[in-house]
C-alpha positions as CSV (number, residue, x, y, z in Angstrom):
1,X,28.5,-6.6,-4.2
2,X,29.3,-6.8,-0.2
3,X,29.2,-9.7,1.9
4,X,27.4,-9.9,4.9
5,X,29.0,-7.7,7.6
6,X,29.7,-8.7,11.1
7,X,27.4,-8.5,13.8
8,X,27.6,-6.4,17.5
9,X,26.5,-7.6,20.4
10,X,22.9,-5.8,19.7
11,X,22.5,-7.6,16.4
12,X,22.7,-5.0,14.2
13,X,25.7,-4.9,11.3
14,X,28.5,-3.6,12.6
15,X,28.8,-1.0,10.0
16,X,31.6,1.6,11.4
17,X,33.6,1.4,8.6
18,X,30.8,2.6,6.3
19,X,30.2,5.8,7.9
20,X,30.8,7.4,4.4
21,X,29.4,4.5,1.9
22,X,25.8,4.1,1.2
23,X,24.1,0.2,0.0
24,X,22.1,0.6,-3.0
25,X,20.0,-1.9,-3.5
26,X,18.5,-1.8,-7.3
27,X,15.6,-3.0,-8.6
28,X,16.7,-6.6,-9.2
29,X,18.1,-6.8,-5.7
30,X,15.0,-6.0,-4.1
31,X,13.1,-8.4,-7.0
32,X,15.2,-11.1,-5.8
33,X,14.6,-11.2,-1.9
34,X,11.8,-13.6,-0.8
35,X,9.1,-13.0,1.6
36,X,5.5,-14.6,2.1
37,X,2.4,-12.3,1.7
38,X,1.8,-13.3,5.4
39,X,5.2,-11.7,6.2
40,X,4.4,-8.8,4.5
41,X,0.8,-8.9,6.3
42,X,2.6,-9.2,9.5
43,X,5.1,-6.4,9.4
44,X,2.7,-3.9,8.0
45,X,0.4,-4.9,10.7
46,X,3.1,-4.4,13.5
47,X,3.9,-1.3,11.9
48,X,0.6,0.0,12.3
49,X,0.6,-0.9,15.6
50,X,3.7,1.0,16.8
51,X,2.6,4.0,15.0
52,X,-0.4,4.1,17.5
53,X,1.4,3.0,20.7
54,X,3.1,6.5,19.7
55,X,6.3,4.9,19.5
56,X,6.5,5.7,15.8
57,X,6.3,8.9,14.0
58,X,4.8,9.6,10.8
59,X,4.2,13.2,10.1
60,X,2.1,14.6,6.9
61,X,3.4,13.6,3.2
62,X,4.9,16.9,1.5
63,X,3.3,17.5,-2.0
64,X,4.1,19.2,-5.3
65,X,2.1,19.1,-8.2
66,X,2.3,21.7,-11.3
67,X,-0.9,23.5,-12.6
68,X,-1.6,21.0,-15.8
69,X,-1.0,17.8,-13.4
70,X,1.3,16.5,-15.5
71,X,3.6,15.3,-12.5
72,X,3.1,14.7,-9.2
73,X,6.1,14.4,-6.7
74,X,5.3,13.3,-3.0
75,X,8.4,13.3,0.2
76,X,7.9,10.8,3.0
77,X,10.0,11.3,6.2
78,X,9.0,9.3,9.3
79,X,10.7,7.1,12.3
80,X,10.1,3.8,13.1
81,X,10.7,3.4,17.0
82,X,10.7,-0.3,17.4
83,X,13.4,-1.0,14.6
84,X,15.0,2.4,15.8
85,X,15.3,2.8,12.3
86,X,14.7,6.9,10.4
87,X,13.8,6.8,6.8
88,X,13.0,9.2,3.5
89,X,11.1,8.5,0.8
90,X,10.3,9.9,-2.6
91,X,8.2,9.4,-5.1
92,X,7.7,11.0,-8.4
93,X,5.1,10.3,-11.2
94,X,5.2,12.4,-14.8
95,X,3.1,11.6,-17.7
96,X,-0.2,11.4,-15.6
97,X,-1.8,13.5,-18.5
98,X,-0.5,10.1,-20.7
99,X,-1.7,6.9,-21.4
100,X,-0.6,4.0,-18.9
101,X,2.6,3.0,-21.3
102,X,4.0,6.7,-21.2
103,X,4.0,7.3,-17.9
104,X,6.9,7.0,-16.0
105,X,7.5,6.4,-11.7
106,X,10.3,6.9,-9.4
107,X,10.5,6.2,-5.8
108,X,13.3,5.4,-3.3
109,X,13.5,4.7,0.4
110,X,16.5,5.6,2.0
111,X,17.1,4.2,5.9
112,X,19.4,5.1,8.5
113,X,20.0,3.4,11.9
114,X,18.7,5.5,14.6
115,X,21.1,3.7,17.4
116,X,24.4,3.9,15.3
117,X,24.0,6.8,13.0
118,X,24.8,5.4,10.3
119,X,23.4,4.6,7.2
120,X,21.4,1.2,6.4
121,X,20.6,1.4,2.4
122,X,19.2,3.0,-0.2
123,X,16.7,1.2,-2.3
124,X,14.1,1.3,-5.4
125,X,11.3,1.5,-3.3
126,X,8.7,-0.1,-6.3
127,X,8.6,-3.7,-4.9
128,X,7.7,-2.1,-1.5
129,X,4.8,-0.2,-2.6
130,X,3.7,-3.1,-4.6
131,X,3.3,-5.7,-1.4
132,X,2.8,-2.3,1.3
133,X,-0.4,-1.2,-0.4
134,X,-2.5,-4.5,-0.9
135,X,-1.6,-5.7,2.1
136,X,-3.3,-2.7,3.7
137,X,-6.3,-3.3,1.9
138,X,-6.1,-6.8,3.1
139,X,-6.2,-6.0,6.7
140,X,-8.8,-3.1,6.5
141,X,-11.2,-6.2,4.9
142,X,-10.2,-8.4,7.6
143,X,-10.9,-5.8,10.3
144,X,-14.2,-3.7,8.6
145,X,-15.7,-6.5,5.9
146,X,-18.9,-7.7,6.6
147,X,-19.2,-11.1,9.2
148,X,-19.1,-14.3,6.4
149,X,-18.0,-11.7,3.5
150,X,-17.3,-14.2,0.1
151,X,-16.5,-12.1,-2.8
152,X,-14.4,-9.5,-3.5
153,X,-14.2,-7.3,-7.1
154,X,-10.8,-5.6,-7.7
155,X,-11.1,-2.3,-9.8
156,X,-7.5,-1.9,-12.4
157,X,-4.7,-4.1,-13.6
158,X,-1.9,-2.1,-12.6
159,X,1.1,-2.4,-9.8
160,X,-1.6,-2.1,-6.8
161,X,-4.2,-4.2,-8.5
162,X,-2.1,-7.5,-9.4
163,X,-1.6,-8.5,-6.0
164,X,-4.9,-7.3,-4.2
165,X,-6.9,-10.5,-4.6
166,X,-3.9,-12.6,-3.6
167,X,-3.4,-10.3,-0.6
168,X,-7.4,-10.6,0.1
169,X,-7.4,-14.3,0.5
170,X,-4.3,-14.5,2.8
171,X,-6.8,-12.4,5.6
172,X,-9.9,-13.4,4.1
173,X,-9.4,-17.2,3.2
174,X,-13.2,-17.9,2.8
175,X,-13.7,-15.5,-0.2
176,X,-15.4,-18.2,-2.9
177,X,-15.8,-15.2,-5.2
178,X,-13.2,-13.6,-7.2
179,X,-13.3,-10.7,-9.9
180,X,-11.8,-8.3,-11.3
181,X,-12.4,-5.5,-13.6
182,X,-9.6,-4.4,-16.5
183,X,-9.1,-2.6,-19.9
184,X,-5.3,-3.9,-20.0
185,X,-5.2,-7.9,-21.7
186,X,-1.3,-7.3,-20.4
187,X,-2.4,-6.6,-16.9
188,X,-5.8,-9.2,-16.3
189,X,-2.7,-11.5,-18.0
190,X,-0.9,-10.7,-14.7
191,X,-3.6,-11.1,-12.5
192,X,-4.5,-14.5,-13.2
193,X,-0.4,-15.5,-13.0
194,X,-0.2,-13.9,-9.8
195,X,-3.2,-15.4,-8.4
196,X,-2.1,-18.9,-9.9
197,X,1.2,-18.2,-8.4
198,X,0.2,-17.7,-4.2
199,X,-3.5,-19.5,-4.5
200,X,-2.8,-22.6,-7.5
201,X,-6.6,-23.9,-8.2
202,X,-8.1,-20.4,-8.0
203,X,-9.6,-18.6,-10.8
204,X,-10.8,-14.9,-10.9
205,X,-13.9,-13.9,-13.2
206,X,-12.8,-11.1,-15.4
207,X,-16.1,-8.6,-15.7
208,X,-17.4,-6.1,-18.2
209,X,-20.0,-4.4,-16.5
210,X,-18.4,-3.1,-13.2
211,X,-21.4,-1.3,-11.7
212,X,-23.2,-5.4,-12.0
213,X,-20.4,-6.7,-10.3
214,X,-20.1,-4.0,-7.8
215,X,-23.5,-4.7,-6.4
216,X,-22.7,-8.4,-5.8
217,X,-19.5,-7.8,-4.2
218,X,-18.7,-7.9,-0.2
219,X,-15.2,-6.1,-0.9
220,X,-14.4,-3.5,-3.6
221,X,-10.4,-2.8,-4.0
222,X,-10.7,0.3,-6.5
223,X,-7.0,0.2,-7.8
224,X,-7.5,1.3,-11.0
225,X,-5.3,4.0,-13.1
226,X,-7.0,8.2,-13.5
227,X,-8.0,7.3,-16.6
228,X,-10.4,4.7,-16.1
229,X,-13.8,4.2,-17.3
230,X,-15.0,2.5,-14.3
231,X,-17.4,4.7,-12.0
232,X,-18.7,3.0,-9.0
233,X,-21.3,4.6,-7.3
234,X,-22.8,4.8,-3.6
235,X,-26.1,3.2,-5.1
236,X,-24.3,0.5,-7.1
237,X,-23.2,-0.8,-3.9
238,X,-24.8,-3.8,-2.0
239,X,-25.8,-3.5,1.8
240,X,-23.1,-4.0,4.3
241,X,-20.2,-3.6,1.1
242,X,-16.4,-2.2,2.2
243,X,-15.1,-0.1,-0.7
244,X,-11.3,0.7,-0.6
245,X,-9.9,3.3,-2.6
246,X,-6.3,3.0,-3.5
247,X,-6.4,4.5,-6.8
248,X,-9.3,5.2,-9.0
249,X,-12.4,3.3,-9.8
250,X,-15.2,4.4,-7.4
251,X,-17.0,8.3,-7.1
252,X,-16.8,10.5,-4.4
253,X,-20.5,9.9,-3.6
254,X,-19.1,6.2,-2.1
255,X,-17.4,8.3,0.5
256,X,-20.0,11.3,1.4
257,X,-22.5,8.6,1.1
258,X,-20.6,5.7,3.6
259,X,-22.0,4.8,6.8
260,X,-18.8,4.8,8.0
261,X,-15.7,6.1,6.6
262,X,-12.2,4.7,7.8
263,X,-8.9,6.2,6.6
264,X,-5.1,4.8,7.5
265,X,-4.5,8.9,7.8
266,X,-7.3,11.9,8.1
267,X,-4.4,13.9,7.3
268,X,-3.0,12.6,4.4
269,X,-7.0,11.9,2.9
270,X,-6.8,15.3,2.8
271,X,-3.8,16.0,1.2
272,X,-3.9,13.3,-1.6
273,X,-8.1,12.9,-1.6
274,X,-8.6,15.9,-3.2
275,X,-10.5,14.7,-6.2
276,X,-13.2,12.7,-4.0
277,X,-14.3,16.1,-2.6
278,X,-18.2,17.4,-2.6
279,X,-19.2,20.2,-5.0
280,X,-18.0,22.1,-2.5
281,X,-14.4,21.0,-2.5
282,X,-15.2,19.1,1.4
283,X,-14.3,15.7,2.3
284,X,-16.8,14.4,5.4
285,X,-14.7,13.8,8.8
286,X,-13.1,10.4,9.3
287,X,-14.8,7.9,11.8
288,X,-11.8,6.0,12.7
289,X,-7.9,5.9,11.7
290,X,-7.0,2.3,10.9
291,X,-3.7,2.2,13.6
292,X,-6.4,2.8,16.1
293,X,-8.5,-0.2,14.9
294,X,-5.1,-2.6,14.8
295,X,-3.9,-1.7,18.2
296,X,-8.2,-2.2,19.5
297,X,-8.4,1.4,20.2
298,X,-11.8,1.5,17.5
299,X,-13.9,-0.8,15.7
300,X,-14.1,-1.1,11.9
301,X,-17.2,-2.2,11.8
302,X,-20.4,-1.7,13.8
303,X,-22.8,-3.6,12.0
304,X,-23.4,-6.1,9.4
305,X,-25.4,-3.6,6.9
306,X,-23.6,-0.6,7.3
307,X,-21.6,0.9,4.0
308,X,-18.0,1.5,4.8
309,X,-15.5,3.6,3.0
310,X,-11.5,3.1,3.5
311,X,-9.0,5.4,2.3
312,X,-6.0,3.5,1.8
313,X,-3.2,5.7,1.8
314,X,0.7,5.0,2.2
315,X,2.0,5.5,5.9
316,X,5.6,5.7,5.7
317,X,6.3,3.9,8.6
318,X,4.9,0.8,6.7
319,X,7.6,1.4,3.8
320,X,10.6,1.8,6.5
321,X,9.0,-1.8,8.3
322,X,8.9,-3.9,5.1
323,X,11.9,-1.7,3.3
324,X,14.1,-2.3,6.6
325,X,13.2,-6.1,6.5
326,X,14.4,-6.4,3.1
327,X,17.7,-4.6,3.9
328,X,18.1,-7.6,6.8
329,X,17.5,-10.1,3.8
330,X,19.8,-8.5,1.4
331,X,22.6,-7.8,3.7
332,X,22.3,-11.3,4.6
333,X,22.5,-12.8,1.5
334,X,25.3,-9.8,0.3
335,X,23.3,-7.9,-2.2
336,X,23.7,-4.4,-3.5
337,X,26.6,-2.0,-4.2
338,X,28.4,-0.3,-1.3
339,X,28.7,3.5,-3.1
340,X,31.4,6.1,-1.5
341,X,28.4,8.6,-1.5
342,X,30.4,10.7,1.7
343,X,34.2,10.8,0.2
């Protein structure tokens, strides 16, 4: 462990003599930094924001994926022009021909400081995913549910689906109505102790029949794994309904059948939206990019009854926001291992 290096004039750590070291930060650093979901909301939201000032850059997600699918390996480079701050991230997932308990995910976010040149951290990026991708989901309800929306169904148990309804009520207080839709006891377990842990008092409604649930729900978070049972489709959907797809849970005729179809990237729905194509292997173009609707450039909504459809997808510059704040944290409090990665 380091302690907490000076600061320059410009508030940044005064890091000259770790031109050639690199801070890891493991995965029970980052599990030990604290930050409120509003936090969260708020730097996601402000990273959004730069990106479509144009003061950020975020260019398409690289891909590889072999012929059986087995694995799938994604690189993330982008530049956050605010924080000044130029970041990498992988991510790899094998086993996706496996059950849930067999598969197995990587991902790291390095950071470097655009002003000094030097090196910020290294992290296990997990955490970050975990808090990045609700909290998108959160503010594409707050900006594209229905006026007076009050229930909200999430779709899978996993790392995206734990925190969704928590994430939900910190943009969309008023929701009365709380489900969620699982095949893991472990992971509806970790719902309900997540949800008791930010909201104390509220309970969630665990339901069997998805496509029944789906058609009473305002908001639909589909979070679920690829191996899913549940199939949400266009027609199970009530009037005026925002479905969300972050993982799996809802069909592709959701999308070609939306009113209105919202994505956080056009680009990288069609890089990692492949499997919500038509029988003709076509997506249908995007209405609106969600940085346009944060900054007021376009509306999420237009009307009360229409059908939306938001692709959530991972913008890198989100990861660098909240990955740079918790290198702030854990620099502050003197976590992580200063490796001599350059010697």
């Amino acid at each position: 462990m380091t302690g907490t290096p000076a600061r320059t004039d410009d508030n940044r750590p005064d890091t000259s003599a770790h031109a050639t070291t690199l801070r890891i930060l493991g995965t029970s650093d980052v599990a030990g930094l604290d930050i409120s979901l509003a936090e969260v909301v708020d730097v996601v939201e402000r990273a959004y924001r730069t990106l479509a000032d144009g003061k950020s850059a975020n260019p398409r997600k690289l891909t590889v994926k072999p012929d059986d699918g087995h694995s799938v390996s994604y690189a993330m480079l982008g530049r956050d022009g605010v924080r000044e701050v130029v970041a990498i991230k992988t991510s790899y997932k094998h086993g996706l021909d496996r059950g849930r308990d067999e598969q197995r995910y990587y991902t790291t976010l390095t950071l470097y400081d655009d002003v000094t040149g030097l090196p910020v951290a290294m992290m296990d990026c997990g955490r970050i995913g975990s808090l990045r991708t609700p909290a998108v989901s959160a503010l594409l309800a707050r900006e594209s549910a229905a006026p007076g929306s009050r229930s909200a169904l999430v779709i899978g148990t996993g790392t995206q689906g734990r925190l969704a309804l928590p994430f939900l009520l910190t943009t969309l207080p008023d929701l009365d109505r709380l489900m969620v839709h699982g095949t893991h006891p472990d992971g509806l377990a970790a719902v309900r102790a997540q949800l008791e842990h930010f909201f104390p008092g509220r309970e969630v409604e665990v339901v069997d029949d998805v496509r029944a649930a789906a058609a009473d729900a305002d908001v639909v978070v589909a979070a679920a794994g690829q191996h899913t049972p549940a199939a949400i489709e266009a027609a199970d959907l009530k009037t005026g309904a925002l479905s969300i797809l972050v993982g799996h849970g809802i069909t592709p005729s959701t999308l070609h059948e939306a009113d209105r179809v919202i994505a956080t990237s056009e680009a990288q729905m069609r890089v990692t939206g492949t499997d919500m194509a038509d029988a003709d292997g076509d997506l249908p173009p995007v209405d609106a990019e969600f940085p346009e609707i944060v900054a007021g450039r376009a509306v999420g909504r237009r009307s009360a009854d229409e059908r939306i459809f938001a692709y959530n997808s991972g913008l890198v510059v989100t990861d660098i926001a909240l990955g740079h704040r918790f290198a702030q944290l854990a620099v502050e409090q003197g976590l992580g291992t200063r490796v001599p990665l350059w010697q």
